[in-house]
C-alpha positions in Angstrom: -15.1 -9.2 -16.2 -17.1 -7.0 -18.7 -16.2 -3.8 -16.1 -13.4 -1.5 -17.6 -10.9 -0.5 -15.1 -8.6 2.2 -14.8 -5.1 3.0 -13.1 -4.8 6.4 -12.8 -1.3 6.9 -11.7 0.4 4.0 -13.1 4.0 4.1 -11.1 5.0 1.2 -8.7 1.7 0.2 -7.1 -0.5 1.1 -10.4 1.9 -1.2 -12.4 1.5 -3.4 -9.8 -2.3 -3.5 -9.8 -2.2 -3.6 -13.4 -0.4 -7.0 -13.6 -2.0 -8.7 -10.7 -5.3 -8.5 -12.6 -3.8 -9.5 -16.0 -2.4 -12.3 -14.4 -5.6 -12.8 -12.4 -7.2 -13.0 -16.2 -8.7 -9.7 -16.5 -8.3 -9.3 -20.2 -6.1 -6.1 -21.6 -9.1 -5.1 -23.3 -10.8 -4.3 -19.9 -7.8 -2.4 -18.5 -7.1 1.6 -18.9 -3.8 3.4 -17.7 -3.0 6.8 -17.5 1.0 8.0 -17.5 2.4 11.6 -17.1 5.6 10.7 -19.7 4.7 9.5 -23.0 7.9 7.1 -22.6 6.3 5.6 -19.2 3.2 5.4 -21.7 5.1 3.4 -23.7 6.4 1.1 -21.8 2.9 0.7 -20.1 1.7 -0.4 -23.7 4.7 -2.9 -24.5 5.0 -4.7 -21.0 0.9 -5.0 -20.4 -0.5 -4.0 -23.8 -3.2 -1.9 -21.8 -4.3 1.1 -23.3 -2.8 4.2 -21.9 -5.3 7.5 -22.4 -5.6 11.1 -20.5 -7.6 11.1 -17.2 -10.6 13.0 -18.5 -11.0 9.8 -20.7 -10.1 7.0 -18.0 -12.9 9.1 -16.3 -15.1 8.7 -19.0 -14.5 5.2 -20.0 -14.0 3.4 -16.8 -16.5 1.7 -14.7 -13.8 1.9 -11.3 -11.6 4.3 -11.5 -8.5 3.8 -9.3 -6.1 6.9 -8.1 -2.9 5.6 -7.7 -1.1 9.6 -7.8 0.8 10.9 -4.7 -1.1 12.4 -2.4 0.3 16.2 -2.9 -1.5 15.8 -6.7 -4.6 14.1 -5.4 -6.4 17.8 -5.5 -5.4 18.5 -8.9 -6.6 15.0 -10.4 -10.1 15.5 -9.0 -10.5 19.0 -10.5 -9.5 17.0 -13.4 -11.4 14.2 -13.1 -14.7 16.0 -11.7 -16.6 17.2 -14.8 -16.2 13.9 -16.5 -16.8 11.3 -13.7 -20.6 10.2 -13.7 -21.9 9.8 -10.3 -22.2 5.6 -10.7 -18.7 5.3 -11.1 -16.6 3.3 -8.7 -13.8 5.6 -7.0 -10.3 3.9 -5.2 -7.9 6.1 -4.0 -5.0 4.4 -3.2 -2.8 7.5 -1.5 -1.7 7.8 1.5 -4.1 10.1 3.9 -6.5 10.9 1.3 -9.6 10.5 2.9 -12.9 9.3 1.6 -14.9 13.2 2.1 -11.3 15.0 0.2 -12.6 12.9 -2.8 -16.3 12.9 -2.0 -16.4 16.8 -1.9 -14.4 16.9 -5.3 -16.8 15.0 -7.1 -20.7 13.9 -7.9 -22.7 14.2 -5.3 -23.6 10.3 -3.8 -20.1 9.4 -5.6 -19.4 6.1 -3.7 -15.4 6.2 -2.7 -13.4 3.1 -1.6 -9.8 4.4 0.4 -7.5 1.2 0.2 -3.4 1.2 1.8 -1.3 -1.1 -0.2 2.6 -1.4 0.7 4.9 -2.3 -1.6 5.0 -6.1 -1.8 2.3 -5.5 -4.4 5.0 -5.7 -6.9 5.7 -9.6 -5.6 1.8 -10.3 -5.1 1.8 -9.9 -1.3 0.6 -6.6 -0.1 -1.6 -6.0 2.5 -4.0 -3.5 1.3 -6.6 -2.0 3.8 -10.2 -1.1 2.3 -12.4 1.4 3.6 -16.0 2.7 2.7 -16.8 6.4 2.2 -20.1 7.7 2.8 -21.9 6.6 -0.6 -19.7 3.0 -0.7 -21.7 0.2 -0.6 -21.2 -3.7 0.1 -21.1 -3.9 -3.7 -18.2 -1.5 -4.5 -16.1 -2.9 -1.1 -16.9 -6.2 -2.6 -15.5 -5.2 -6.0 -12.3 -3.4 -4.0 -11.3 -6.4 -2.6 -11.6 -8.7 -5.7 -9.3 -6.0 -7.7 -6.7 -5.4 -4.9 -6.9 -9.4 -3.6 -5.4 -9.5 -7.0 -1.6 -8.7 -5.4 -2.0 -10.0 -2.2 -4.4 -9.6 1.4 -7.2 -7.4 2.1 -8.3 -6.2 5.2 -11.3 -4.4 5.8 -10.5 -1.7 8.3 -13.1 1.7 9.8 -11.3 4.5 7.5 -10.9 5.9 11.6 -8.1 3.4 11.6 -6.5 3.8 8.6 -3.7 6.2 9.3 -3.1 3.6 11.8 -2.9 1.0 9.6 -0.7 3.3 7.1 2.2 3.5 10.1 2.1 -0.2 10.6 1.0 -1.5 7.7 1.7 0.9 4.8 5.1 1.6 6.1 5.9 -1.6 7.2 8.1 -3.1 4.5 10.2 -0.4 5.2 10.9 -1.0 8.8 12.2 -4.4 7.8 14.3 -3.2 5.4 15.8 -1.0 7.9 16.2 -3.7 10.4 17.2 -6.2 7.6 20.3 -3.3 6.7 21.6 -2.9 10.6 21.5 -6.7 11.0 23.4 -7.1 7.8 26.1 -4.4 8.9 26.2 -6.3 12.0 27.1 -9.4 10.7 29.9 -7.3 8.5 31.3 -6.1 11.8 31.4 -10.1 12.9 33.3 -10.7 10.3 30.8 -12.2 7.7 31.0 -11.0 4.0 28.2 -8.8 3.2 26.6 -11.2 1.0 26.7 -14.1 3.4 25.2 -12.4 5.8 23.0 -10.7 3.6 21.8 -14.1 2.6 21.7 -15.6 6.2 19.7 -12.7 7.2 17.0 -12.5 4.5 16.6 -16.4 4.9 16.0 -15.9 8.4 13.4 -13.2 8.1 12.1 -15.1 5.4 11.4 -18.5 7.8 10.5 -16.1 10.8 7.6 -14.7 8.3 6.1 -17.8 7.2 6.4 -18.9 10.7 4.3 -16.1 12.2 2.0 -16.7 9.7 1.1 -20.4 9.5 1.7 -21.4 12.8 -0.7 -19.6 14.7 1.3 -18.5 17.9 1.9 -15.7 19.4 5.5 -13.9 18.5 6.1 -14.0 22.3 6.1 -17.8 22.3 7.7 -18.5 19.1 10.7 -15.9 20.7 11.1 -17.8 23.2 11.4 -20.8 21.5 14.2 -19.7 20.2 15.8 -17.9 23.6 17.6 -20.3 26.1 18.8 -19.6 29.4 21.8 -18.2 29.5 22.5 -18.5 25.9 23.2 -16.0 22.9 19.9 -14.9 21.8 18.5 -13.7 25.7 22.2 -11.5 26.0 20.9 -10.0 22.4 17.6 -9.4 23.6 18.9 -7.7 26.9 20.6 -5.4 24.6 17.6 -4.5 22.8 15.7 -4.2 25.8 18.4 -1.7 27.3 18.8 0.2 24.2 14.9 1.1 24.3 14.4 -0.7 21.2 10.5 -1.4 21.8 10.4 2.2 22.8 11.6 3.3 19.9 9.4 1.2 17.5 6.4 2.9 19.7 7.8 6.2 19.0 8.4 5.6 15.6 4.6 4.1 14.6 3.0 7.3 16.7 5.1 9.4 14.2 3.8 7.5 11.0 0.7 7.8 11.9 0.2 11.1 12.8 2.0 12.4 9.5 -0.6 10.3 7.8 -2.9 12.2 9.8 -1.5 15.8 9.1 -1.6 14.4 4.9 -4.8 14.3 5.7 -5.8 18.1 7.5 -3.3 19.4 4.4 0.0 19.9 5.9 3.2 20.3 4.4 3.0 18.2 1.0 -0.4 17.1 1.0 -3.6 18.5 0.3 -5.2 21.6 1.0 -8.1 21.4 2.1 -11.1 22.9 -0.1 -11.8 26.7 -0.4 
């Protein structure tokens, strides 16, 4: 508890982070947040009453810094950040493709650098956040990770190899439901349901599907066809998946995610460059 912590980058997942460790009793006093907009600084102060400072004195302060920025202003926070982070300091970045060397180069030498992927249920305490060790990272600092990010949900430790796999499936994910949550919806429209009753029916469903996959321990093939009777309704529904190349098309659509994650990475369009 006596370690100061800082969000660098305190939009949707930094806010998040911020009050999953208030609420997991990390005192205010203890917390540091840096904002862009003096009115997002503000409001920082009034809903968390954390202190909100500049980077070069979250780098100076803090004990763990975490980078919560977009990846495309990764670069520029570490150029930042460098001449004030002391090589003991705990580094999370917590953007999408940033690998552990990007920030290792940009700082101290024998900097140890944690890479975690949250999604977006942070903001409802239950992300799935996948932790990584850089080069200088030790069981310590992974330790230390997981305790701050276990804060809003799951961790997984994952090779950082894997993680722009775990981005596409993991990272992304919420948004794949969404999407498949929105056609269902518009389908039950086109039945002739009210949008919010089949809203509702929908989201209920998903919601019992979810806590079924989790707690029950089978497969999704058997609980599936638990659900899928001969000749009944939900097999013809499958069938039409199946024909539209539904599967397929998830396939297509993970290889996609994950290989943008990989180009964020090598500095394409919208990432980082790489150094020199």
């Amino acid at each position: 508890m006596s370690q100061m912590i800082a969000v660098l980058g305190a939009g949707k997942i930094g806010e998040a982070l911020l009050g999953g460790l208030l609420r997991g009793g990390r005192p205010p006093a203890r917390l540091l947040a840096t904002a862009r907009r003096a009115e997002r600084a503000e409001a920082l102060r009034a809903r968390h009453g954390v202190e909100v400072v500049t980077n070069a004195e979250a780098a100076a302060r803090a004990d763990t810094l975490i980078l919560a920025v977009k990846p495309q202003d990764m670069a520029t926070l570490l150029t930042e950040l460098a001449p004030h982070t002391a090589p003991d300091r705990l580094v999370i970045s917590a953007a999408a493709g940033i690998t552990t060397a990007f920030v290792e180069e940009r700082l101290q030498p024998g900097t140890p650098v944690v890479r975690v992927m949250p999604n977006t249920p942070a903001l409802v305490d239950e992300a799935m956040s996948v932790i990584s060790a850089g080069a200088h990272a030790a069981e310590e600092h992974l330790g230390h990770a997981e305790e701050i990010f276990d804060s809003v949900g799951k961790t997984l430790r994952l090779p950082e190899s894997q993680q722009d796999a775990a981005t596409a499936l993991s990272g992304s994910g919420p948004a794949y439901f969404y999407f498949l949550v929105e056609a269902m919806v518009d389908a039950g429209i086109l039945l002739g349901l009210p949008r919010d009753k089949a809203h509702d029916l929908i989201v209920q469903a998903a919601y019992g599907a979810s806590v079924m996959l989790r707690d029950s321990g089978d497969h999704p093939v058997t609980l599936r066809e638990a659900v899928t009777s001969p000749a009944g309704t939900t097999i013809n529904a499958i069938r039409e998946l199946e024909k539209h190349g539904v599967r397929a098309a998830f396939l297509d659509a993970l290889e996609a995610a994950r290989d943008r994650s990989r180009a964020l990475a090598a500095g394409g369009e919208g990432g980082p460059r790489p150094k020199g």
